[in-house]
N, C-alpha and C positions, 0 to 999 in steps of 0.2 A: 886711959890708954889700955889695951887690949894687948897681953902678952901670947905668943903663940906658944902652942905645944911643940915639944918635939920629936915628941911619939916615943917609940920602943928604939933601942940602936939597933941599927940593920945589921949588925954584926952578929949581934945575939939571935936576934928574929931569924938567919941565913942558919945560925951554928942549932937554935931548937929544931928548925923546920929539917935541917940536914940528918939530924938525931932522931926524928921524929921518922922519917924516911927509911930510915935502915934499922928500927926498931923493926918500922910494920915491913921490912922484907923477912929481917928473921927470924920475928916471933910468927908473924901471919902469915906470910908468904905471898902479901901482896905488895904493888907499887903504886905509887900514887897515880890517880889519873882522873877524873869528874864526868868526860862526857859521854857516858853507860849511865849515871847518875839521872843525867837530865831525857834520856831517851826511856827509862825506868819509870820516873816523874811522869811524864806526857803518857806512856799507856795506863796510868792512873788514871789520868783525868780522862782518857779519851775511853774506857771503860766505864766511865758515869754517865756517858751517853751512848754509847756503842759495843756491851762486851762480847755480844757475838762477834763481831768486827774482830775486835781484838782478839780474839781466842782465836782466830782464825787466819791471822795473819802470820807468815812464818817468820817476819823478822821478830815480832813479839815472844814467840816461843824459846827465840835467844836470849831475846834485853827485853823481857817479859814485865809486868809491872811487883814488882815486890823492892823490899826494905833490905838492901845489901849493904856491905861496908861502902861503898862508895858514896848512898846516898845518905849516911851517918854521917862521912866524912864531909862531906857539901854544907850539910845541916851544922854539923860544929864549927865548921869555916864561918857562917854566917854570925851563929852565936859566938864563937871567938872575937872575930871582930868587931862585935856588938861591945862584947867587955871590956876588950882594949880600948877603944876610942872611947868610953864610958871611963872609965880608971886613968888613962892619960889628959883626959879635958881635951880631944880632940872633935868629940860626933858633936855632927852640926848637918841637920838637913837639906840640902843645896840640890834643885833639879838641874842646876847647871855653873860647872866648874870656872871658877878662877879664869884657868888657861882657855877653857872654852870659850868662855864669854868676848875675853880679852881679843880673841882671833876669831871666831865666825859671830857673835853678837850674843844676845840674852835670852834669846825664843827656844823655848822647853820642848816645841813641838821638830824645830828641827834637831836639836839632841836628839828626841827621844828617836824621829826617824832613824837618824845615823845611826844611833846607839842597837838599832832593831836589827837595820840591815845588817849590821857590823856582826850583830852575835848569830844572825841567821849561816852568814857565811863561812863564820868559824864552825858551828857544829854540822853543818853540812859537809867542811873540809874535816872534820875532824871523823866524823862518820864514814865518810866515802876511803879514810885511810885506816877503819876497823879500831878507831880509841883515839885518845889524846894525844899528840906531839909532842904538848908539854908532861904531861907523864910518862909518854916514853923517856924523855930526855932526862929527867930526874932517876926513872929506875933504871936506867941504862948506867944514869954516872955511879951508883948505888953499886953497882958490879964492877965500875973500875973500869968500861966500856969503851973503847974510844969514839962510836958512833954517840953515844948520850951527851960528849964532849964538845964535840962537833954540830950536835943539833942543838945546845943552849948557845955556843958561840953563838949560830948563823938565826937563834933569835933575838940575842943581845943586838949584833949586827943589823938585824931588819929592823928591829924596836927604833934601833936610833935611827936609820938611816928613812924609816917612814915617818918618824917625828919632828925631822928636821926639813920634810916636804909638807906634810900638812900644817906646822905650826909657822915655819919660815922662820924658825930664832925668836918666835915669841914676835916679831914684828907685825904690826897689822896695818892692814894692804887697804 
């Protein structure tokens, strides 16, 4: 019989990450946020094939390709959670989740489509509003903000309230 983990308590994981957050406002003077990270990343690679292109392009001159704290921050997220789920007995390679499987079936190819579309759209949105949502809403709450408050509510809110139309209560249809 196969005992599960129960990972990190969310309590602790919320009060490091909280701690962690308003460290780096007021030793660094920054706030969290990733998606500069991954627009950074991509004129990397697209300078391995293109760097006149690149040099040339004036969004690049902004979110140009180089090694900032942000794309540290991505790079430690990934190795972070490598070590926890490594240290808790949690990693376990799965192209397709539990919940997933359970509600739309076992095929890897349609995750991966959803999973594709789904991230295209977030950093598209996330671009087209000049950074992250979810980092605003963190450095915002960081200052005691009432809009950072406002914007974790109404994604707590959407979180649930789109998980309970695509999953349907975990019921399969």
């Amino acid at each position: 019989m196969e005992t599960e983990s129960r990972g990190w308590s969310p309590y602790l994981a919320g009060a490091l990450t909280g701690g962690v957050i308003i460290a780096s406002a007021w030793i660094a003077g920054n706030y969290f946020g990733a998606s500069t990270s991954f627009v950074r990343v991509t004129a990397f690679i697209e300078q391995l094939f293109s760097a006149e292109r690149v040099s040339t392009m004036d969004y690049f001159r902004w979110f140009g390709p180089r090694v900032d704290w942000q794309v540290m921050m991505v790079l430690g997220i990934l190795i972070g959670s490598f070590i926890s789920s490594m240290t808790d007995g949690s990693f376990k390679v799965k192209a397709v989740p539990d919940m997933w499987e359970s509600r739309f079936g076992p095929s890897t190819v349609k995750r991966s489509v959803f999973a594709f579309v789904g991230g295209v759209v977030l950093m598209f949105g996330a671009r087209l509003a000049g950074g992250c949502p979810s980092g605003y809403g963190l450095g915002a709450l960081v200052q005691l903000a009432v809009s950072g408050l406002i914007v974790v509510v109404c994604f707590f809110a959407g979180g649930i309230i789109f998980a309970n139309i695509i999953y349907r209560g975990g019921e399969k249809q």
